[in-house]
ROSE-4610 file (N, C-alpha, C; in Angstrom, 1 decimal, always signed):
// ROSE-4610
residu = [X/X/X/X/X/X/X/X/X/X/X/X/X/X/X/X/X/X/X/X/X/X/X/X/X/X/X/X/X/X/X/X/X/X/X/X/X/X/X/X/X/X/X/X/X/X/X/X/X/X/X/X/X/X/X/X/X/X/X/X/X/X/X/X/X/X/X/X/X/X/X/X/X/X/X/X/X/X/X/X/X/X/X/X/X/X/X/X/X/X/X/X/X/X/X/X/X/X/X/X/X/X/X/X/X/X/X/X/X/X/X/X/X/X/X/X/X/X/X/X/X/X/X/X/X/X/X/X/X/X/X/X/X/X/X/X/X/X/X/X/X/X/X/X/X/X/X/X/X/X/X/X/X/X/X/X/X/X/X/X/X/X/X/X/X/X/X/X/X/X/X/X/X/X/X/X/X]
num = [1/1/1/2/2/2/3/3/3/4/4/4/5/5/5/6/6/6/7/7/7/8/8/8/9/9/9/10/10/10/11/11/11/12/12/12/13/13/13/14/14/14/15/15/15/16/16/16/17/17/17/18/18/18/19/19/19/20/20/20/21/21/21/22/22/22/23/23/23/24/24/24/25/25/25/26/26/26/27/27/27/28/28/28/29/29/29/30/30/30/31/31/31/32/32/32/33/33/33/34/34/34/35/35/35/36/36/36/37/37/37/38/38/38/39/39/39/40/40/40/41/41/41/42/42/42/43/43/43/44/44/44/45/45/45/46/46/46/47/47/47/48/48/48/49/49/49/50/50/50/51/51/51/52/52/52/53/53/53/54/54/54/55/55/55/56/56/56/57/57/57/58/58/58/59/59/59]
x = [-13.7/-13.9/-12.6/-12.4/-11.1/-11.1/-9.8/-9.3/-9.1/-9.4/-9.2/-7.9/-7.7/-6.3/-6.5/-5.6/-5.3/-4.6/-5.7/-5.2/-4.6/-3.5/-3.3/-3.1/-3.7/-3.3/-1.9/-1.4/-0.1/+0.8/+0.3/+0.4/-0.1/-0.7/-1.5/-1.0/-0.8/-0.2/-0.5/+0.2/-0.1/-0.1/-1.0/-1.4/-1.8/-0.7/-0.9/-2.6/-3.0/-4.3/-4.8/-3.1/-3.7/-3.8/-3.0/-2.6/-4.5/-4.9/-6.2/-7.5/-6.9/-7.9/-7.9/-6.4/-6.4/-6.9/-7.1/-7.5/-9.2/-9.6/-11.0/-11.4/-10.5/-10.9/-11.0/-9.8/-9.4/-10.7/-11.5/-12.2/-13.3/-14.0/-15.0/-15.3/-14.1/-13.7/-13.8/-13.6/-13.4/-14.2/-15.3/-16.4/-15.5/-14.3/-13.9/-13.5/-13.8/-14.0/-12.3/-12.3/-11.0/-10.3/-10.5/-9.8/-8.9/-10.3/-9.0/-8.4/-9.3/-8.2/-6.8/-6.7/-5.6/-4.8/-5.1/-4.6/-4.0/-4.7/-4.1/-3.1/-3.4/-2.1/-0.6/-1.0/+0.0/+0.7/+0.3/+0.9/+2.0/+0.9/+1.8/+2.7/+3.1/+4.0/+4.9/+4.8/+5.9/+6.7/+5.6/+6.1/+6.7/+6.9/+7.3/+8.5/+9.1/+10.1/+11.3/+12.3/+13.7/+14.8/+15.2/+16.1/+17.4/+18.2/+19.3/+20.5/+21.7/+22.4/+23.4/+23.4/+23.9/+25.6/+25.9/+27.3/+27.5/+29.5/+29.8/+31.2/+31.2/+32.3/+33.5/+34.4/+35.7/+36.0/+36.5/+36.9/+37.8]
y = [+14.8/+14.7/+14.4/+13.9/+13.1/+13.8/+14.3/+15.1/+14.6/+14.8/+14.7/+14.8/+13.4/+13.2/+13.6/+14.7/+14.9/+13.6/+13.0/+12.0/+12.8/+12.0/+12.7/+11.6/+11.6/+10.7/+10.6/+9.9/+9.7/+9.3/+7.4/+6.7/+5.9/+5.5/+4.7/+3.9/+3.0/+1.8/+0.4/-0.1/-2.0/-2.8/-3.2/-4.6/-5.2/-6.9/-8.1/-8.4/-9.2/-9.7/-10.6/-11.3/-12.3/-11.2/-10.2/-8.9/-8.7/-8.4/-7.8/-8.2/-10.2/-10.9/-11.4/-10.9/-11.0/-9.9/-9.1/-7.7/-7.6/-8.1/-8.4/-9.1/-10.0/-11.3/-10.6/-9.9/-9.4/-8.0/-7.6/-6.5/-6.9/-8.1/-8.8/-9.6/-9.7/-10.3/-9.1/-8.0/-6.9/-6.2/-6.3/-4.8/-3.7/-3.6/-2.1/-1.7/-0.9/-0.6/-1.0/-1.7/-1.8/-0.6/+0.1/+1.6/+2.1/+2.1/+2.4/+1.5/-0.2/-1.0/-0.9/-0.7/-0.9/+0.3/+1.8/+2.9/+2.7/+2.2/+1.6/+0.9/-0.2/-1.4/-0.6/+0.2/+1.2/+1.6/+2.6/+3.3/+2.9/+2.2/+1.3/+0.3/-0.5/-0.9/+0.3/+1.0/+2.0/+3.0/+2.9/+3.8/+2.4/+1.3/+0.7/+0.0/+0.2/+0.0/+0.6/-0.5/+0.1/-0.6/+0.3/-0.1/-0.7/-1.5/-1.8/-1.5/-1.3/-0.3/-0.7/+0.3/+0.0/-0.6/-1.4/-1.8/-1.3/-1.0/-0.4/-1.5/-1.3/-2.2/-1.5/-1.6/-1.4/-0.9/+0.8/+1.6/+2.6]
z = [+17.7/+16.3/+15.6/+14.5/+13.9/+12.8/+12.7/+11.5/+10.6/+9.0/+8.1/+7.1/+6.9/+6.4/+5.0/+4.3/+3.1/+2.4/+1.3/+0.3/-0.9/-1.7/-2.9/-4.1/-4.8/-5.6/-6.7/-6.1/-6.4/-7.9/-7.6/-8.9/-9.3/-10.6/-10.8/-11.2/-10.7/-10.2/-11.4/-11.2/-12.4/-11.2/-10.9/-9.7/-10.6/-10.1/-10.6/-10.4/-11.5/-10.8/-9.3/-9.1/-8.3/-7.1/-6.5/-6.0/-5.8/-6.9/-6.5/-6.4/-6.5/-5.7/-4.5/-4.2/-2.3/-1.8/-2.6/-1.9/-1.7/-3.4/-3.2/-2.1/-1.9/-0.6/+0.7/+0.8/+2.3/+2.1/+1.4/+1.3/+1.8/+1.4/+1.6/+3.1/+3.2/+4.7/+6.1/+5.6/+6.5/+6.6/+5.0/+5.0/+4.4/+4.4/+3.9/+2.6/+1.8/+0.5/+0.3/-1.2/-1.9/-1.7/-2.2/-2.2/-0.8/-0.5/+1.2/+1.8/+1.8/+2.1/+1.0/+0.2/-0.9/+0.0/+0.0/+0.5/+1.7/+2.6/+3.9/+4.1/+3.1/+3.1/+2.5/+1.6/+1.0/+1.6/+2.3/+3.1/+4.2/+4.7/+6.0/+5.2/+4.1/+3.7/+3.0/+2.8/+2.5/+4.1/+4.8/+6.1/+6.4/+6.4/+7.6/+6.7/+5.2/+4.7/+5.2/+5.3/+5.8/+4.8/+4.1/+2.9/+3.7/+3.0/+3.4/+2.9/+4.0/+3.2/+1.8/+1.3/+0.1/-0.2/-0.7/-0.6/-2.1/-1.5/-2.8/-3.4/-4.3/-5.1/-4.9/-4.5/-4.2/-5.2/-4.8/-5.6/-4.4]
């Protein structure tokens, strides 16, 4: 049986339009509701960000 992931809603976000006609697209393409595809893509682009390091001005 597959455990249930606690969602929280976070932030409500400003997505460009064109943003959420690739999404409609890719939703349509896949069968899977906007919502979670949007939540999915989220996530995994934020887990999979790696900042780079910060340079500092000579001081």
């Amino acid at each position: 049986m597959k455990e249930k992931t606690v969602v929280k809603q976070l932030y409500r976000l400003n997505i460009e339009p064109r943003v959420i006609d690739q999404l409609t697209k890719l939703a349509a393409r896949t069968g899977e509701p906007k919502t979670r595809l949007a939540t999915r893509l989220f996530t995994e682009a934020v887990m999979e960000f790696k900042p780079t390091k910060a340079v500092r001005i000579g001081r």
